[in-house]
Every structure is written in C-alpha cells, then in structure tokens.
TORRO-718062 format. One record per residue (C-alpha): x, y negated, z negated. Coordinates in nm, 3 decimals. Example, Ala and Ser with C-alpha at 12.3 -4.5 7.8 and 13.67 -1.06 7.14 Angstrom:
BEGIN
+---------+---------+---------+
:      xx :      yy :      zz :
+---------+---------+---------+
:   1.230 :   0.450 :  -0.780 :
:   1.367 :   0.106 :  -0.714 :
+---------+---------+---------+
END
This chain:
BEGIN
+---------+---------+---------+
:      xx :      yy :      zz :
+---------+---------+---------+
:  -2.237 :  -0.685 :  -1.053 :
:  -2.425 :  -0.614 :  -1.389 :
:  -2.733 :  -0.765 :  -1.361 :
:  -2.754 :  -0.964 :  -1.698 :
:  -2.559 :  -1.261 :  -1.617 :
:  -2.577 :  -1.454 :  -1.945 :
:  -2.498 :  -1.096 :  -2.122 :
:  -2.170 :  -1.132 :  -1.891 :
:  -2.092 :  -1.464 :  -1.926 :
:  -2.151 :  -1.469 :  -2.306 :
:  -1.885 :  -1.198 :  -2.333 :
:  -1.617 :  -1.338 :  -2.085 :
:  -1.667 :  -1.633 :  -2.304 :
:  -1.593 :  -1.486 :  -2.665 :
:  -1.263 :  -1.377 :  -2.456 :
:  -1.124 :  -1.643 :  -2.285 :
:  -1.230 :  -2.055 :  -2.270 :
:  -1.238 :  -2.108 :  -1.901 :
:  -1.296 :  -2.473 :  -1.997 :
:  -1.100 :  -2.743 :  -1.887 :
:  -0.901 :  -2.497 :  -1.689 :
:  -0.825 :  -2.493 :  -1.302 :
:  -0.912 :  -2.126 :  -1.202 :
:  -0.867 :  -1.916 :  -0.906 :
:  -1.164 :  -1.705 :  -0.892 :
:  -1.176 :  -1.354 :  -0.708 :
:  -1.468 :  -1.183 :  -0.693 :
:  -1.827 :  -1.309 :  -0.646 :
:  -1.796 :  -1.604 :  -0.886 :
:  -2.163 :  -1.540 :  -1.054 :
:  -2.042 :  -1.439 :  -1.465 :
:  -1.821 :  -1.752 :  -1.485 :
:  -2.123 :  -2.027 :  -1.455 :
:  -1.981 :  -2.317 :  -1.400 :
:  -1.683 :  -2.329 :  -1.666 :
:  -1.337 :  -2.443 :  -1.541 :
:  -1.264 :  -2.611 :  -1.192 :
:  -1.291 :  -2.305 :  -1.017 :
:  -1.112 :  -2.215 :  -0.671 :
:  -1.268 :  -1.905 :  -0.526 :
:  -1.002 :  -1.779 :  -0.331 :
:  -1.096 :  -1.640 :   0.019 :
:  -1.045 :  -1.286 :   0.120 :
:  -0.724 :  -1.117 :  -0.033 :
:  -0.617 :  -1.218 :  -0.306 :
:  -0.253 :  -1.231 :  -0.161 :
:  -0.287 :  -1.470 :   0.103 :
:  -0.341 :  -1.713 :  -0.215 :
:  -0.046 :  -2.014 :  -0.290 :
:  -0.208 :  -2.258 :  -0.521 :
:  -0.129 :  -2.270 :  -0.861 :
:  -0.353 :  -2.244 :  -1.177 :
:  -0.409 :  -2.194 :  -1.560 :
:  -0.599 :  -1.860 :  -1.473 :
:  -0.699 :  -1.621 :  -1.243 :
:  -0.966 :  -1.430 :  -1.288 :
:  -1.092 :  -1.139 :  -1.143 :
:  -1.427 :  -1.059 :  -1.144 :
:  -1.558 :  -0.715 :  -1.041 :
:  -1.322 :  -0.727 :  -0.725 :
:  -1.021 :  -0.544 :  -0.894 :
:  -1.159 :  -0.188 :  -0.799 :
:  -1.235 :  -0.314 :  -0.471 :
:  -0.867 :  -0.425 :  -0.433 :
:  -0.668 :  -0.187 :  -0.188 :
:  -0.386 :  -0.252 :  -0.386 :
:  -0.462 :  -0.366 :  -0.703 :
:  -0.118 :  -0.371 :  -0.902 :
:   0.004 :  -0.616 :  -0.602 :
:  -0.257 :  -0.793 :  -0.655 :
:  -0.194 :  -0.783 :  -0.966 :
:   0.185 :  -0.892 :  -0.951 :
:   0.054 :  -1.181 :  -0.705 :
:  -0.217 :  -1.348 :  -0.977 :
:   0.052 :  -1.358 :  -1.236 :
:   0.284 :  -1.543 :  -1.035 :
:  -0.028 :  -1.799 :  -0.958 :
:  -0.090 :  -1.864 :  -1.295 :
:   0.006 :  -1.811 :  -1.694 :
:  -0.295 :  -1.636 :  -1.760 :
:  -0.438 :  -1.398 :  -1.571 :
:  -0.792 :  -1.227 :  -1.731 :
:  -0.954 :  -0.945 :  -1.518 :
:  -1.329 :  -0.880 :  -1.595 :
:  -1.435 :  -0.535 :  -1.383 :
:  -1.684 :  -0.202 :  -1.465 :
:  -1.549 :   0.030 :  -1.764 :
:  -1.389 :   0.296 :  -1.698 :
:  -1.692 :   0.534 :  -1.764 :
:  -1.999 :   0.323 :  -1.624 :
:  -2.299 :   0.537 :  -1.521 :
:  -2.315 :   0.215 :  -1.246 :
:  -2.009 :   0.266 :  -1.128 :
:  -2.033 :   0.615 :  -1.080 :
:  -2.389 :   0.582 :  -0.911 :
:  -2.203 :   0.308 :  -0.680 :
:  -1.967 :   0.551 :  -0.604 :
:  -1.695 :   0.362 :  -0.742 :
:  -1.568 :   0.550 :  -1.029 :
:  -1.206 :   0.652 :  -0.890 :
:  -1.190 :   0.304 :  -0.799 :
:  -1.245 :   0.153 :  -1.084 :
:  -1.013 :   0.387 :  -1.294 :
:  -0.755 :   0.272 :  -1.037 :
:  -0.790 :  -0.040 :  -1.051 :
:  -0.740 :  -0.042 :  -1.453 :
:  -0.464 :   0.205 :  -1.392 :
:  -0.280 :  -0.096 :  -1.247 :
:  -0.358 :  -0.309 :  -1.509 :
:  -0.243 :  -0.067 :  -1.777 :
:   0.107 :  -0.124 :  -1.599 :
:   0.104 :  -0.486 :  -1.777 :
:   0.048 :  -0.519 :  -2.122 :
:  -0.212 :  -0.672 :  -2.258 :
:  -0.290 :  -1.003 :  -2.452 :
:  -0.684 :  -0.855 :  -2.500 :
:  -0.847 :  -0.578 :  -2.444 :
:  -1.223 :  -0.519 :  -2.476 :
:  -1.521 :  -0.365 :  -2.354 :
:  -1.879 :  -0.464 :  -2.379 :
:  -2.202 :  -0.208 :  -2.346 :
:  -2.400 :  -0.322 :  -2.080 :
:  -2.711 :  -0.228 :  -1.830 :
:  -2.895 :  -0.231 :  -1.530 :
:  -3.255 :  -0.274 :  -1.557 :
:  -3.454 :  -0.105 :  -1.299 :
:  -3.818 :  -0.156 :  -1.239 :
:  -3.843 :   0.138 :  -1.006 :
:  -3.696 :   0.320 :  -0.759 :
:  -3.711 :   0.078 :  -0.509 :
:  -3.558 :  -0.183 :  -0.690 :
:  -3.238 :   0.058 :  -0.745 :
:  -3.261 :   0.138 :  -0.355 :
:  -3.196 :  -0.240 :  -0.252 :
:  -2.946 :  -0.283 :  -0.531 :
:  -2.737 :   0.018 :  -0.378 :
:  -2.845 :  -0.019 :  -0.014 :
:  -2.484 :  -0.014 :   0.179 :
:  -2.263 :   0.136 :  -0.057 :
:  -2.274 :   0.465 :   0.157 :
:  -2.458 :   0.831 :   0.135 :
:  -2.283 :   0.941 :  -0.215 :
:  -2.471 :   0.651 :  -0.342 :
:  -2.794 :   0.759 :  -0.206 :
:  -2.783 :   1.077 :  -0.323 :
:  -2.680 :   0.989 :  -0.657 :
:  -2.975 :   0.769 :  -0.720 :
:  -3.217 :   1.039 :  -0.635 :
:  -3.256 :   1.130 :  -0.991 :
:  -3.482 :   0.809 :  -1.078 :
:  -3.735 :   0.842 :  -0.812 :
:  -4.053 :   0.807 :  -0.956 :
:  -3.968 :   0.692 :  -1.249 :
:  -4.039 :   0.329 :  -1.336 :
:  -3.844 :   0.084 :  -1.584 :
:  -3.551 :   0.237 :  -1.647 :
:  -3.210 :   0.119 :  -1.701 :
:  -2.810 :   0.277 :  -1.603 :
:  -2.556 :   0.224 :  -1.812 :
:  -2.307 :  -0.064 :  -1.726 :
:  -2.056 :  -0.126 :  -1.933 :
:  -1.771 :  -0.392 :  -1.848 :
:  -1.381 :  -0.451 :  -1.962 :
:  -1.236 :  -0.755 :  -2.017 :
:  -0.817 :  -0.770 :  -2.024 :
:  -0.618 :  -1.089 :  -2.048 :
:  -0.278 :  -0.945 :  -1.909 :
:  -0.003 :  -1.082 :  -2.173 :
:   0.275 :  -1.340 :  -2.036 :
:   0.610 :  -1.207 :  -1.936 :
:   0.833 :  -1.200 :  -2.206 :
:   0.540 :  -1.287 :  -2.492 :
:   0.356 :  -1.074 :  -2.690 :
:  -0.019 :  -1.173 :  -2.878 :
:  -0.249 :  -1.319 :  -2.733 :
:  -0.124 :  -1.632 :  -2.497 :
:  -0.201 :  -2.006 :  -2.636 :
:  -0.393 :  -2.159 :  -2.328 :
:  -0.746 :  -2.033 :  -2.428 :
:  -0.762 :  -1.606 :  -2.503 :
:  -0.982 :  -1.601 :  -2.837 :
:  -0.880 :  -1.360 :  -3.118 :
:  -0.890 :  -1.043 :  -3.036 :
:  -1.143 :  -0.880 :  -3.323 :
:  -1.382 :  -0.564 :  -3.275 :
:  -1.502 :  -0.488 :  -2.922 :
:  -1.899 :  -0.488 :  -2.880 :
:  -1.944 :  -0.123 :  -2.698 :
+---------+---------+---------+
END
C-alpha cells in the first residue's frame, strides 16, 4: 500500500465519488477514508452475495488468484465496479516482488472495457534501510534481495505509481452516470 494516503485518496477521489454510495470494499480499506457505507468483504471476493453501487478493489487485485473471476463476480454485485491497484511498472511492486502479479491482474481487467482509465505517479518514502526492511518484512527472499541496493543510504524514496479503472457497464459505453468523474489528463 503506497504510503501517502491522502495522495491516494485525493486521486481515487478525482475518479470516482464514493459518496453516498453502499460499497463493497476488497482490499485493506485504508485509501477510501471514510467515503460511502463501506462493506469490506471478508476473504475472497467470491464468496460475496450482497449487492451494491460499487465495488472497489483496492491493491488486492494482483493478489487475486484469479482475478478476471473475480472480476466477472464484482460486476454482477454492483453497476460500477472501480479497481485501484500498483501500475503496471512500479519500482514498489517490483521490489515487493509483485510485478507479474500485478501485470496479471490488469491483464484481466483489460478483458472489460473501460469507463476510466488513469494512472497517478506516486512514492514510498524511506527514512533508511530499516524502515524499507519492516515495510517488506514477509513478502519472501526475492524481496530481500531486491532491497539490498538502499542499505546505507538514508531518505530515499521508490517509485509507486497506482492505476485507477472504472470497468464500463455491460452494454454502455462513456463513463457510467452513478459517480465516475470526467475522464481528462492522467497525473503520471
């Protein structure tokens, strides 16, 4: 999860009003404050029945065995469904470890088409190589090694970008009416 939350949050919100809206929420529920009666819906996704104006997935898509049945499932939840995940790209992602997963999990979304599309530069702010340790701590050996290029070097920051999609509405094309906001240039 990028580590500037408002950063996040600011951008999910020039996307998509989660106002007012009931919302399943996948993922670790941190960039969507508290905007929209939110469900968090346990485990996988799939095992999910109740009904809503959006689902949104929030870095959990790459983590998603299979992410265009997941996919499939959240639009049959809900009109809208807006997935917010790393960039295809991200220096974080690929210092997770998480790169392949990440371009497979917007592989399935590519598979729908898409209401709006955009992508927003981001970072991770390190104070040293500690701090980058603890972040990454669990996420396997790959990870480990990958980090060893910042020891000893102090406040330094990884590139992070994110991607926001609102998947379009069968049989509609634009942007749908229950809250996407225009589409204009992406911030990357």
């Amino acid at each position: 999860m990028p580590a500037d939350l408002a950063a996040i949050h600011q951008h999910l919100a020039t996307c998509y009003d989660l106002a007012g809206r009931t919302v399943i929420h996948v993922g670790d529920g941190r960039s969507a404050g508290g905007a929209g009666r939110s469900r968090v819906a346990p485990g996988d996704l799939l095992t999910v029945t109740a009904r809503a104006d959006v689902v949104l997935l929030e870095f959990c898509l790459h983590r998603i065995v299979d992410p265009l049945s997941a996919l499939r499932h959240a639009r049959a939840l809900a009109p809208d469904v807006l997935v917010l995940d790393h960039a295809p790209g991200s220096s974080w992602a690929w210092h997770l470890g998480e790169a392949e997963k990440v371009l497979r999990g917007w592989a399935a979304a590519a598979r729908f088409d898409a209401a709006l599309d955009r992508t927003f530069a981001g970072v991770r702010r390190f104070r040293d190589h500690a701090e980058l340790l603890a972040a990454v701590r669990g996420r396997g050996e790959p990870a480990l090694r990958r980090i060893e290029e910042f020891r000893g070097r102090r406040d330094f920051a990884i590139d992070a970008p994110c991607r926001v999609v609102l998947l379009s509405r069968p049989g509609r094309v634009g942007p749908s009416r229950a809250g996407a906001r225009g589409a204009g240039p992406a911030i990357v």
